[in-house]
C-alpha positions in Angstrom: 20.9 2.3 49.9 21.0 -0.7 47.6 17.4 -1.1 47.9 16.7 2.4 46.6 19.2 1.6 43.8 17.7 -1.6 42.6 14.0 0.0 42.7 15.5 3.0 40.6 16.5 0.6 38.4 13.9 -0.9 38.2 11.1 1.7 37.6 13.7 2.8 34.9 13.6 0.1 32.9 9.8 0.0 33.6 8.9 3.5 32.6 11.2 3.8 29.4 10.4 1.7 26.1 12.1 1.2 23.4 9.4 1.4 20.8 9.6 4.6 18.5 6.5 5.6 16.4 7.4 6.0 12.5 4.8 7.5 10.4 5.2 6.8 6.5 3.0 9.0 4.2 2.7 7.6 0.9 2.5 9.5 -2.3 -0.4 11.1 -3.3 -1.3 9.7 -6.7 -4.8 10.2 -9.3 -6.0 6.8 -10.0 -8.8 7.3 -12.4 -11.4 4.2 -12.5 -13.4 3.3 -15.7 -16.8 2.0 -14.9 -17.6 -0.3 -18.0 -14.9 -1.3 -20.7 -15.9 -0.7 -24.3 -17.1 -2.9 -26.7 -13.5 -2.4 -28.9 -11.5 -3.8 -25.9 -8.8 -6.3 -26.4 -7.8 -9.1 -23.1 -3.7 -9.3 -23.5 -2.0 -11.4 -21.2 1.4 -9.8 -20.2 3.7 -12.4 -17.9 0.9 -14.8 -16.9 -1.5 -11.5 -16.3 -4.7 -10.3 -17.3 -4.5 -6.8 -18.9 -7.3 -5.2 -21.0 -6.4 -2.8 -23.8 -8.3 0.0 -25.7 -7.1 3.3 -26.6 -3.6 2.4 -26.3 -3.6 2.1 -22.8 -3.4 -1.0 -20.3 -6.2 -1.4 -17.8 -6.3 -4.1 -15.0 -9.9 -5.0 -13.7 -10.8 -4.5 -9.6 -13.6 -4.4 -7.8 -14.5 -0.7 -8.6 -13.9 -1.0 -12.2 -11.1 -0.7 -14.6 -7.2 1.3 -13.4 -4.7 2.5 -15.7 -1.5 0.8 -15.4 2.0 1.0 -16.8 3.0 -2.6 -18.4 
């Protein structure tokens, strides 16, 4: 009878896991990319970084172009 015990026991702990899958969505948001800057454009430098300004709006610079940001 112990034997059946212990080998209950064991495929129990086997069989059951402790890992849970959580899925985050993140928020949806329009990020609209400027291809070229124009010629008006002004670099600022806001806490050590590199923002460029035209239209009264901040714009940091990636690989696709330029992206609105909030300073």
């Amino acid at each position: 009878m112990k034997k059946y015990l212990f080998l209950f026991a064991l495929i129990a702990l086997v069989f059951s896991s402790c890992a849970t899958r959580v899925v985050t969505t993140t928020p949806r948001t329009n990020v609209v990319v400027v291809n070229k800057a124009p010629r008006s454009h002004k670099i600022v430098v806001v806490k050590g970084k590199r923002y460029y300004y035209w239209g009264g709006r901040h714009y940091r610079k990636t690989n696709r172009g330029f992206v609105f940001v909030k300073v």
